[in-house]
GULUMKOL-329758 format. One record per residue (C-alpha): z, x, y; residue in one letter. Coordinates in steps of 0.1 Angstrom, whole numbers, plus 2048, in hexadecimal, padded with zeros to 3 digits. Layout:
! residues N
ZXYA
...
END
This chain:
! residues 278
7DD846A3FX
7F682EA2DX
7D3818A24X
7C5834A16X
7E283D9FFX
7E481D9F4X
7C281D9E9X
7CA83D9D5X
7E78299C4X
7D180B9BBX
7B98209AEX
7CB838999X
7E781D989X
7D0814970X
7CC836964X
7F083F964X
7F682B947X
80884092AX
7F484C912X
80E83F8FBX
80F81D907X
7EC815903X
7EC8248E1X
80D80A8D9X
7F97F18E5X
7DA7F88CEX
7F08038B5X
7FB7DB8B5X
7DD7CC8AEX
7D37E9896X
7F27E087CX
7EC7BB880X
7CA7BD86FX
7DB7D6855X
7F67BB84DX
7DF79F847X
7CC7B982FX
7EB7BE81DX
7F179A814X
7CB79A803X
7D47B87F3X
7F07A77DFX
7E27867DFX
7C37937CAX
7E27A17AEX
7F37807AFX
7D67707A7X
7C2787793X
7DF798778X
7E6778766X
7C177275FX
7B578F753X
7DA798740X
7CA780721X
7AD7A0719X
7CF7B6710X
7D979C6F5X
7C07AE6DEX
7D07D06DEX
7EC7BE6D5X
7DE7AB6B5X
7D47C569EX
7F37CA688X
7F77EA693X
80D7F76B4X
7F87F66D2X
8068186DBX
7F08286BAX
7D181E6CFX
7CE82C6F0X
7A982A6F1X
7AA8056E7X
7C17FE705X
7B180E722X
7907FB713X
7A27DD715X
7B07E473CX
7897E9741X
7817C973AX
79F7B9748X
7957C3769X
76E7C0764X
77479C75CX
788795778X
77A78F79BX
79C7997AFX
7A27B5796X
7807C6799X
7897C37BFX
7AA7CA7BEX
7BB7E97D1X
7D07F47B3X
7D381B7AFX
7DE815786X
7D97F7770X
7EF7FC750X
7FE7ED736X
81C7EF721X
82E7E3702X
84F7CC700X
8617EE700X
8527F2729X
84581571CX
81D81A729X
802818711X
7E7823727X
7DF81F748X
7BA81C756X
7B6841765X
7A585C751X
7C286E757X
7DF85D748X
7FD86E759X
818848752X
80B84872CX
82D84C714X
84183F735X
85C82973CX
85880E755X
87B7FF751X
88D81B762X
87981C784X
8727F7786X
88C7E2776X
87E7C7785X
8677C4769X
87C7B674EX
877798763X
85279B753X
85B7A3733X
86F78472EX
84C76F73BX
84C76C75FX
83477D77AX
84479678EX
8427B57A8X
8567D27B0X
85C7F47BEX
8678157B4X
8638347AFX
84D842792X
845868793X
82885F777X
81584978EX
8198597B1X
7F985D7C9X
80687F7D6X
81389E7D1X
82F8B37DDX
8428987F1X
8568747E9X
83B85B7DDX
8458367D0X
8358197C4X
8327F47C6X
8287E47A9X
8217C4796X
8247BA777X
81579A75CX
81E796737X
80979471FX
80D77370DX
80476A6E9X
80E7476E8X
83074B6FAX
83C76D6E9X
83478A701X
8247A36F4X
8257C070CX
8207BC735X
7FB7C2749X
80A7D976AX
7F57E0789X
7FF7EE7ABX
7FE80C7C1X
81282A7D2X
81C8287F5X
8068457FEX
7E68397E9X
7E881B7FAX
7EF82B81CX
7D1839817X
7BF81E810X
7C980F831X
7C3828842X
7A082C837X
79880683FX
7A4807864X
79182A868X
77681585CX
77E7FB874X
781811891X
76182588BX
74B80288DX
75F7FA8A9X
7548178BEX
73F8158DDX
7248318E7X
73784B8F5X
75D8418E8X
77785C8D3X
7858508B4X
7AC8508B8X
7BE86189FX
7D184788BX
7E684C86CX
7F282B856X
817831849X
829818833X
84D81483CX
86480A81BX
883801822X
894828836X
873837828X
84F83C833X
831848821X
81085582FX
7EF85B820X
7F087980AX
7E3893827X
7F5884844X
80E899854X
83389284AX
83B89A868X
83287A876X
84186A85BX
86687B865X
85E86C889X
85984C87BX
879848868X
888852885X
88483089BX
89281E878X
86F809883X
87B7EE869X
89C7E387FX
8867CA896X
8677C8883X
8597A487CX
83E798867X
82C77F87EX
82E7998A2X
82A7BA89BX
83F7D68B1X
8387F58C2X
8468168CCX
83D8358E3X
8438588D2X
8358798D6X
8338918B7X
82B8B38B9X
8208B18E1X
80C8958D9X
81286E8E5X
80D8518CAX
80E82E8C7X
82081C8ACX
81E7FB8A1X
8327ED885X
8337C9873X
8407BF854X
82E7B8836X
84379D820X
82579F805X
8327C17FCX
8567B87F9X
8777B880CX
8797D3824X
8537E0829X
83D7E4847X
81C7F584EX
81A80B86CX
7FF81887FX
80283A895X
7E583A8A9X
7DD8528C7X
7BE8538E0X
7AC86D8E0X
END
């Protein structure tokens, strides 16, 4: 009898693995992939917003304010990114561009909600750029959010336009947390889907970026994960070379976390992955 029992206890360990714990685990090697993606993702910016910053100068060289042609801007942010190999590729949800003032021109989208705009205000980071240096930021613009009805933000970078060594106005790229949420959460879908063996369930996975005591989903992901989130202050032990995990259950459901920082995107910001099997 005691044999056979612990046959029955060999054979069902295996199984009794939380549900939570091997999500964690997954959840780890999910948000490791996401991290490296983020450091592309700003490394095609770095590179590719000085280059194509010298198609702007044109707007700028009429005799007349660059603000009286709105048309003749976003034609010029066209090109700017057409000739551009990292801009054409780039994951930027707005590509704008401003005068000395920091007040948008145009931006790239048909609709123009950040035209008339201050950057200053929300990113004061950038007077860095208008004085002729490179720089990124986040902030808050309401303008150039990727959601609606909740807190959205934005990281952002920025590259004056130079006419000799007099800046004419600044060439700004970047994205909302959400946006890019999205956007990451679309490629590890992706991921996961290829992945797949005959007869395997998708897990549900949401990607959440965590900024500073705030975290920011894709636009239709429940905030309610978002609250549980916060609530393990994930950032307190997070790294950007291991990435950390935590059991949680939300709504009667357990999930995986995994958490690492993402130094690319400033001081203070992770990605996190909340994964369940399914």
């Amino acid at each position: 009898m005691l044999l056979a029992s612990c046959l029955v206890l060999a054979v069902c360990a295996p199984g009794c693995k939380k549900q939570s714990a091997i999500s964690a685990e997954k959840a780890k090697g999910d948000v490791v992939a996401l991290a490296l993606a983020t450091h592309s993702d700003v490394a095609e910016v770095r590179a590719g917003l000085p280059q194509g910053a010298k198609f702007l100068l044109p707007i700028f060289a009429t005799g007349k304010p660059a603000s009286d042609d709105p048309h003749g801007a976003r034609s010029a942010l066209e090109t700017a990114r057409n000739k551009v190999q990292d801009l054409r590729v780039s994951k930027g949800t707005f590509f704008a561009v401003t005068g000395t003032d920091g007040v948008v021109i145009r931006n790239d989208q048909d609709q123009d909600a950040m035209a008339g705009h201050p950057l200053l205000p929300a990113f004061p980071e950038l007077k860095t750029a208008l004085a002729g240096q490179y720089v990124e930021s986040r902030g808050s613009l309401p303008e150039a959010a990727g959601v609606r009805g909740r807190a959205d933000g934005q990281w952002i970078a920025a590259q004056p336009v130079l006419a000799g060594t007099d800046v004419k106005g600044l060439y700004v790229t970047g994205w909302s947390w959400s946006a890019y949420a999205r956007r990451l959460e679309f490629a590890l879908g992706s991921k996961l889907r290829g992945a797949l063996a005959e007869g395997q369930k998708m897990p549900l996975v949401y990607v959440y970026l965590v900024v500073g005591k705030d975290v920011f989903g894709a636009p239709i992901s429940p905030e309610v994960n978002a609250r549980a989130i916060a609530q393990l202050s994930p950032l307190t032990n997070a790294s950007a070379t291991t990435p950390t995990s935590f059991e949680l259950e939300i709504a009667g459901r357990e999930f995986g976390l995994g958490v690492e920082l993402t130094p690319d995107l400033g001081k203070d910001v992770a990605v996190a992955v909340l994964r369940s099997e399914t």
